[in-house]
Structures are given as structure tokens and as C-alpha cells.
C-alpha positions as CSV (number, residue, x, y, z in Angstrom):
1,X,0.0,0.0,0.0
2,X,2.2,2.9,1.4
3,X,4.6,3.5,4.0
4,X,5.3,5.8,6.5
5,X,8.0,7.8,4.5
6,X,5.4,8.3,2.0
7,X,3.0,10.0,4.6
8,X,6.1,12.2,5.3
9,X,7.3,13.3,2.1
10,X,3.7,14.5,1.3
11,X,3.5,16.1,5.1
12,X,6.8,18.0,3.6
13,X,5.7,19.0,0.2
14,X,2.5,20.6,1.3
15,X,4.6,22.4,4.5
16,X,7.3,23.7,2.0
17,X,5.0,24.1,-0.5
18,X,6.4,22.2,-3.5
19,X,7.9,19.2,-4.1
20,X,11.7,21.0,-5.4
21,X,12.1,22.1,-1.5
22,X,10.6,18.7,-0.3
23,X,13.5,17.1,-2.7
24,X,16.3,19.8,-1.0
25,X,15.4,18.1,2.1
26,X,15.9,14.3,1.7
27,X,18.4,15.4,-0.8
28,X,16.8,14.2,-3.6
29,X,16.0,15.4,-7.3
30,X,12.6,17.4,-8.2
31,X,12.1,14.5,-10.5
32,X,12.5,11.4,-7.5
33,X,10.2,12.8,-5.5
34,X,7.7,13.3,-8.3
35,X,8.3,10.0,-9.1
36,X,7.2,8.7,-5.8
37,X,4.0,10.9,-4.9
38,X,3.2,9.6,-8.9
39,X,3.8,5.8,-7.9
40,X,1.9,6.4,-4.9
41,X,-1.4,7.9,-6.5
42,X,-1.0,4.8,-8.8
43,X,-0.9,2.8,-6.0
44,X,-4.3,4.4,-4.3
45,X,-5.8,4.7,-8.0
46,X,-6.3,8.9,-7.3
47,X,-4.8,11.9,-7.7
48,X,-3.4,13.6,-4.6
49,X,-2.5,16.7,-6.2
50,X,-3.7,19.6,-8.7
51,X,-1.1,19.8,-10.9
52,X,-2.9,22.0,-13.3
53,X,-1.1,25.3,-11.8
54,X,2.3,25.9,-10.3
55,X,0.9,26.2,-7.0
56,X,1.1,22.7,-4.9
57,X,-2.5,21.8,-4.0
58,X,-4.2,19.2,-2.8
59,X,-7.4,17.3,-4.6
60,X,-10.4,16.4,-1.8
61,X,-9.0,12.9,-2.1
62,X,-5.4,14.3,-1.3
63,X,-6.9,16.6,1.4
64,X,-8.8,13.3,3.1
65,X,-6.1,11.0,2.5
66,X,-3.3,13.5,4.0
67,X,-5.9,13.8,7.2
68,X,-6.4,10.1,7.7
69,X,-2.7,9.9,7.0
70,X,-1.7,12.3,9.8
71,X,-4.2,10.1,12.3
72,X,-2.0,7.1,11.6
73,X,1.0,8.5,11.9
74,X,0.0,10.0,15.5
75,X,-1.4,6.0,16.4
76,X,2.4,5.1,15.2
77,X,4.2,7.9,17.4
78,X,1.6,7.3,20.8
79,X,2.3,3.6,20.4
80,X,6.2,4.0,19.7
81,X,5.6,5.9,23.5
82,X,3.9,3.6,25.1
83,X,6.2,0.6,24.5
84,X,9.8,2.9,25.0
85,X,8.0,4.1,28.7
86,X,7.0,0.9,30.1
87,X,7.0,2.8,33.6
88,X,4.4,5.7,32.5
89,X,0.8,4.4,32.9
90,X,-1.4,5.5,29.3
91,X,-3.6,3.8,27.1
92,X,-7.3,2.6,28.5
93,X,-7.8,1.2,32.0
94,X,-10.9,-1.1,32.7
95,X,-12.2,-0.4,36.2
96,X,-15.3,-2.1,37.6
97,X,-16.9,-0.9,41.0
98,X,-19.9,-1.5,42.9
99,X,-22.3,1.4,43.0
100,X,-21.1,2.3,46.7
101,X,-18.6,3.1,45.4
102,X,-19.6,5.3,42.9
103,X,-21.5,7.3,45.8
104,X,-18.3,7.9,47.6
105,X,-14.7,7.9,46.6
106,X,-14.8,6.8,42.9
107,X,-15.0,10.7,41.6
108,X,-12.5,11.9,43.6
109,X,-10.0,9.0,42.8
110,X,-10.8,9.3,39.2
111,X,-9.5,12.6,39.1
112,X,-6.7,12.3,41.4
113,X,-5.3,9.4,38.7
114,X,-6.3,11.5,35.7
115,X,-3.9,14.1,37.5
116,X,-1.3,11.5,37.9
117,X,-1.6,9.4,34.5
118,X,-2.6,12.1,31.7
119,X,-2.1,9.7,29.5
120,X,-4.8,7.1,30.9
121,X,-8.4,7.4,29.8
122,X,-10.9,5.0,32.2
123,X,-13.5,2.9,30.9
124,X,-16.1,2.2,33.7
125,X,-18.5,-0.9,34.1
126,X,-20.7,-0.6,37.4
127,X,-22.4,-3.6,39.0
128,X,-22.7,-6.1,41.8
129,X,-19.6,-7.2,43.1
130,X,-20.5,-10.9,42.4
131,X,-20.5,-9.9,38.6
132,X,-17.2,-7.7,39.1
133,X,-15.8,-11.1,40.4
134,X,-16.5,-12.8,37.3
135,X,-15.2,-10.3,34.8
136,X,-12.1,-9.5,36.6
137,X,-11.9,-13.7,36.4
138,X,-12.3,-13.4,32.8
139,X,-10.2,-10.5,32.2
140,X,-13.3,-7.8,31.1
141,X,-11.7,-5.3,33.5
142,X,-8.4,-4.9,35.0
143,X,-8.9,-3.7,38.4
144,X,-12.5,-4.2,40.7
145,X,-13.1,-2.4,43.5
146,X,-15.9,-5.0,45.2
147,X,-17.0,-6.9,48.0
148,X,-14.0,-8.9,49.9
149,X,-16.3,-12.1,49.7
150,X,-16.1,-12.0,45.9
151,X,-12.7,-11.7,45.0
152,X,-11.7,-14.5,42.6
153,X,-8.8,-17.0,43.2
154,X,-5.7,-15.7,43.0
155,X,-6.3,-12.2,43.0
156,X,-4.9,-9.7,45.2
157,X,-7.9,-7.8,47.5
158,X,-6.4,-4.5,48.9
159,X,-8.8,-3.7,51.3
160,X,-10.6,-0.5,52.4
161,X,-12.5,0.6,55.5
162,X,-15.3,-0.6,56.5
163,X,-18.5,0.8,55.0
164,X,-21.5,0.8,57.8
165,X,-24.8,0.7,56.7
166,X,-27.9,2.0,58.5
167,X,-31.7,2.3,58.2
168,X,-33.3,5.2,56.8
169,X,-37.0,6.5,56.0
170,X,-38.2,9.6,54.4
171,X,-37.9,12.7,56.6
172,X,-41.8,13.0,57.1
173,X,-42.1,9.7,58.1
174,X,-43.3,9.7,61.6
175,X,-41.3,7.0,63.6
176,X,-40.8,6.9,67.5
177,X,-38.1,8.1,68.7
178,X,-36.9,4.7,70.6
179,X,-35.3,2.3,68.8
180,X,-37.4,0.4,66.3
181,X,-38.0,-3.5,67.1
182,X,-37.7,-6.2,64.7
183,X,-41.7,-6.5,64.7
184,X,-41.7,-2.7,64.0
185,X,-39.3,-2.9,61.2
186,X,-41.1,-5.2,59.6
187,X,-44.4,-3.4,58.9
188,X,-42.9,-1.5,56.6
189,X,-42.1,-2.4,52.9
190,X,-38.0,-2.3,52.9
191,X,-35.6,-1.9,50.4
192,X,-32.4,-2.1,49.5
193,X,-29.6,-3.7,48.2
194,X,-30.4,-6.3,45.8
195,X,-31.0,-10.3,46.2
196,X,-27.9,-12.6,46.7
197,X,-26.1,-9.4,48.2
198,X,-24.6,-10.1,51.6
199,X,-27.1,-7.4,53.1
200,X,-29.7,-8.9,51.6
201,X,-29.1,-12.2,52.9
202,X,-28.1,-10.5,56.4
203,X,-32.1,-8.8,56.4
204,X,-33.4,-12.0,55.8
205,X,-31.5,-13.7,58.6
206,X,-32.8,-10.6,60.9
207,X,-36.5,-11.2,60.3
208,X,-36.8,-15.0,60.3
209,X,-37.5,-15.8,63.3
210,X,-40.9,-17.8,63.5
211,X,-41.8,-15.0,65.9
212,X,-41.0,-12.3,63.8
213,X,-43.6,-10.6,61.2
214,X,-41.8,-11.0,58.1
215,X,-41.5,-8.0,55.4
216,X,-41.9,-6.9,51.9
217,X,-38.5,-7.1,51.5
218,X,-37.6,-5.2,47.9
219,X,-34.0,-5.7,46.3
220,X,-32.8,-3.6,43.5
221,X,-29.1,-3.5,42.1
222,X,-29.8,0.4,42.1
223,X,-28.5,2.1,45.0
224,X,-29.7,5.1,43.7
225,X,-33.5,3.8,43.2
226,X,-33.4,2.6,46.7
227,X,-32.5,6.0,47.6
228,X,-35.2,7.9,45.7
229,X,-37.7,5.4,46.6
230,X,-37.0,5.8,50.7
231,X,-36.8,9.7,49.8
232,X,-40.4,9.0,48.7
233,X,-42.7,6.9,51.4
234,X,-42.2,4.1,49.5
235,X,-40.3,1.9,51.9
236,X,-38.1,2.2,54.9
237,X,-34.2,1.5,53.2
238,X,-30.6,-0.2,54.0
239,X,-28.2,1.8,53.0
240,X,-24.3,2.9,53.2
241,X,-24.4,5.7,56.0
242,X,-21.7,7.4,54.2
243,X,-23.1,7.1,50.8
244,X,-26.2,9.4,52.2
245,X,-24.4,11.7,54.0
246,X,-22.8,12.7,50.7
247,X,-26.0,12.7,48.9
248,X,-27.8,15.6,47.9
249,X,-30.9,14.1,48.4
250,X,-30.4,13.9,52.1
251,X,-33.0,16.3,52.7
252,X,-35.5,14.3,52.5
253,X,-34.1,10.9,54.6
254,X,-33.9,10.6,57.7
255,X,-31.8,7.6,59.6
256,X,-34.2,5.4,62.0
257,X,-32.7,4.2,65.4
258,X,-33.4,0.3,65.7
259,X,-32.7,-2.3,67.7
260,X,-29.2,-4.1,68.6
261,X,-30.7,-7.0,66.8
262,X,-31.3,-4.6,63.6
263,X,-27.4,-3.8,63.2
264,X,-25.8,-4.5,59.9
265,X,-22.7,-5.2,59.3
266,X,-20.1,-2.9,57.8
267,X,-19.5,-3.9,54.2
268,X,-16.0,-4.9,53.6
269,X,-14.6,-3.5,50.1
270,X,-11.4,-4.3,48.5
271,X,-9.6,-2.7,45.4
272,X,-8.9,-6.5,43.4
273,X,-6.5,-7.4,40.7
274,X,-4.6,-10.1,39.3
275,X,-1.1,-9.0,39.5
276,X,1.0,-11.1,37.3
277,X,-1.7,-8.9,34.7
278,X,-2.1,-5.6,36.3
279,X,0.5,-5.2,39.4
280,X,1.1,-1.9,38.1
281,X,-2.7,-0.3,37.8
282,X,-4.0,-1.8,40.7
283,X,-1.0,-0.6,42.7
284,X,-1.5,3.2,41.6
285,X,-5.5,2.8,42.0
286,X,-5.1,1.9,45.3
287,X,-3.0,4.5,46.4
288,X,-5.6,6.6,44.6
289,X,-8.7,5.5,46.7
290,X,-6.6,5.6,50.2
291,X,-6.6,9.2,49.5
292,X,-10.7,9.3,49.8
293,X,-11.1,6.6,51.3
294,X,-14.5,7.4,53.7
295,X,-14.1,11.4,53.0
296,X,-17.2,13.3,53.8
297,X,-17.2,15.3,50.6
298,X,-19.7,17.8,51.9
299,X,-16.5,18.7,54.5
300,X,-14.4,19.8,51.7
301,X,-17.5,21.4,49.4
């Protein structure tokens, strides 16, 4: 087809405007250089230039082949880069995270590696960490920032603080201002994270008891629904304390005092990559999230 020199040449004759200066500069004859933009239209079967006129000019095929051209020979030069700086992150990172994350430190540690790695651009998958297990398993994303429990073998699991979780309501829900029982819990339609979750399965170990009323108990792999939903009478909710302290829809919830027997426990995140893959990203991603880790973001708005 062509090579790169060609893509050069022509980059020169239209910059010097005319082929006898492009020739000066690879020390060549008028006539060489002529030779090679002619075996080159041959080649693509069109003309590059208007040689009607003394003036060098491109044709709209020369003018989109020139521009095309330039495109691949900026791929060539950012890939020549990439390989000669093994050391200096670029190119695309896959990063999965569950959606408490995106509700706390993911924005902030986004920017604090775009700020670090210029050279990186981030391609995002949210979902449940059981499905972040998987794809990190079968190499859909490089680094997963997920629930401890579903780190895949083999993987290293950096881990993060504890998340707590608490029970919310809409703010003109009236509740008492005791701590809630089991029984009381229950006669409301809850919701929260969704089905096969470890809070999920931790709700319906609360309230199954024979003794125990047992609740509409609503699952969605939408944080945010089960936030807007609590926000609107819907349900009482279980969500990450910290995730709606930092929302700005905290207006309108209110957290509900309960019962010892009511406590959740504190979701255990981890920042997961194979490192014979990824030692490198994971590395500077977790360095990235200890930075935020658990930040109040309305403290530093």
C-alpha cells in the first residue's frame, strides 16, 4: 500500500509548498520525489495533487487522505511511546466498582489518577460485586473495587475501610423516637440492596425468626432507586451511611434508630486485581482510593 516515509514526504511538500524544497530536504532530485507521490497515487488509484497550476495543491481525495494519514501517523508515534515508557501508565484502563462506590470515593479517585496518568483514559463498568468477580476472572476489566467475599482465586484484594450501613425513611415519616424493634421494622415495605447481596441475605437472617412478622422485602441492584424510593414513602431502606451523608438528596431521609438485633454489618470492600496482569494499575489505584477513602465530601465542598 504505502509506508510511512510516503506519509512524510507528502507532510513535507505541502509544508514547504512544492515538491523541489521537499526534494532539497531528503536530498533528492525534483524528479524522484515526483516520481514517488506519482507511484503512490498509482498505487491508491487517485490523484493527490492539482497539478494544473504551479501552485502545490491538494485534490479532496489528497486533502482526506493526508488527514487520515496524519491520524496514523499519530497512532504510530503514541504507540512508539507507550512501549519505550514501560513505567508511564497511558492507554485505556478497565475499572469495575460496585455502585457504593460510585457514591463515595470513585470521583475523587478518578481525578486524582487523571492528574497523575494524563495519558490514561478510564472505561467504567458498574455492578454487583458478584459480577465484578467474574469479569475481573475473565479478564473484562483490569482492576475491581468490590465486596472482599467475591474476589476471585488468586487475585490480590487491597482492602478499604469498613462501610456501615444504616436504616433510613423519608424525613416525614413519623417514627418513634426509641429504637425500632424487629416487629416494627417489619411493617414496613423495605428496600435495599439487591437479592444474593450479603445485606440482603443478612435482612433476611434478621426477620426469620418464627416470631418475627416478616416483610416486603424489595431488592434492586440500584443504590440510587433505593434511595429515591425511601426519599419518597415508598419503603423504609438499608443503605451505606456514608453514601447518604454525601448525597444531595439527604434532605428528604432521615436515619431510623433500631434495635441491637437490627445492626448490619459494615460492608468490607477491596480494590482486586490479578497482579502477574495488572500489578502496576492496581498498585497506583489503590493508592488513589486511600486518599478518599470514607471522606465526607460535603466537609471539603
Amino acid at each position: 500500500m504505502f509506508e510511512f516515509k510516503d506519509i512524510e514526504i507528502l507532510q513535507d511538500i505541502i509544508k514547504a509548498g512544492g515538491f523541489r524544497a521537499a526534494a532539497q530536504k531528503y536530498n533528492l532530485s525534483q524528479s524522484a520525489i515526483s516520481a514517488r507521490v506519482s507511484g503512490l497515487e498509482k498505487k491508491l488509484g487517485m490523484k493527490l495533487f492539482d497539478r494544473s497550476n504551479r501552485q502545490v495543491r491538494l485534490t479532496a481525495a489528497g486533502l482526506r487522505f493526508i488527514e487520515e494519514a496524519q491520524r496514523l501517523s499519530r497512532a504510530r508515534d503514541r504507540i512508539w511511546q507507550e512501549l519505550t515508557h514501560p513505567g508511564e501508565l497511558s492507554g485505556t484502563i478497565r475499572i469495575g466498582v460496585a455502585e457504593t462506590i460510585v457514591h463515595t470515593l470513585l470521583t475523587d479517585m478518578l481525578n486524582k489518577l487523571k492528574d497523575d496518568f494524563p495519558k490514561v483514559r478510564f472505561e467504567l463498568s458498574v455492578d454487583t460485586s458478584g459480577q465484578l468477580g467474574r469479569a475481573l476472572d475473565d479478564d473484562e476489566v483490569d482492576v475491581a473495587i468490590m465486596l472482599r467475599e467475591s474476589v476471585p482465586n488468586g487475585a490480590v484484594a487491597a482492602p478499604l475501610k469498613p462501610v456501615e450501613l444504616g436504616w433510613y425513611c423519608a424525613e416525614d415519616m413519623e417514627i418513634d423516637e426509641n429504637p425500632l424493634s424487629l416487629n416494627e421494622l417489619a411493617s414496613h415495605a423495605i428496600v435495599t440492596f439487591p437479592k444474593g447481596t450479603p445485606p440482603f441475605r443478612e435482612i433476611e437472617s434478621i426477620f426469620s425468626a418464627p416470631d418475627i412478622s416478616q416483610p416486603a422485602l424489595n431488592g434492586s441492584a440500584s443504590l440510587s432507586t433505593v434511595k429515591y424510593l425511601v426519599a419518597g414513602g415508598f419503603g423504609i431502606g438499608v443503605l451505606p451511611r456514608l453514601m447518604v451523608q454525601n448525597s444531595v438528596l439527604d434532605e428528604h431521609i432521615k436515619p431510623i434508630p433500631v434495635c441491637q438485633e437490627a445492626s448490619l454489618t459494615a460492608l468490607h470492600f477491596v480494590i482486586a486485581y490479578f497482579p502477574e496482569r495488572n500489578s502496576e494499575i492496581g498498585g497506583a489505584i489503590h493508592e488513589a482510593a486511600k486518599l478518599f477513602d470514607q471522606t465526607d465530601l460535603k466537609k471539603r465542598s
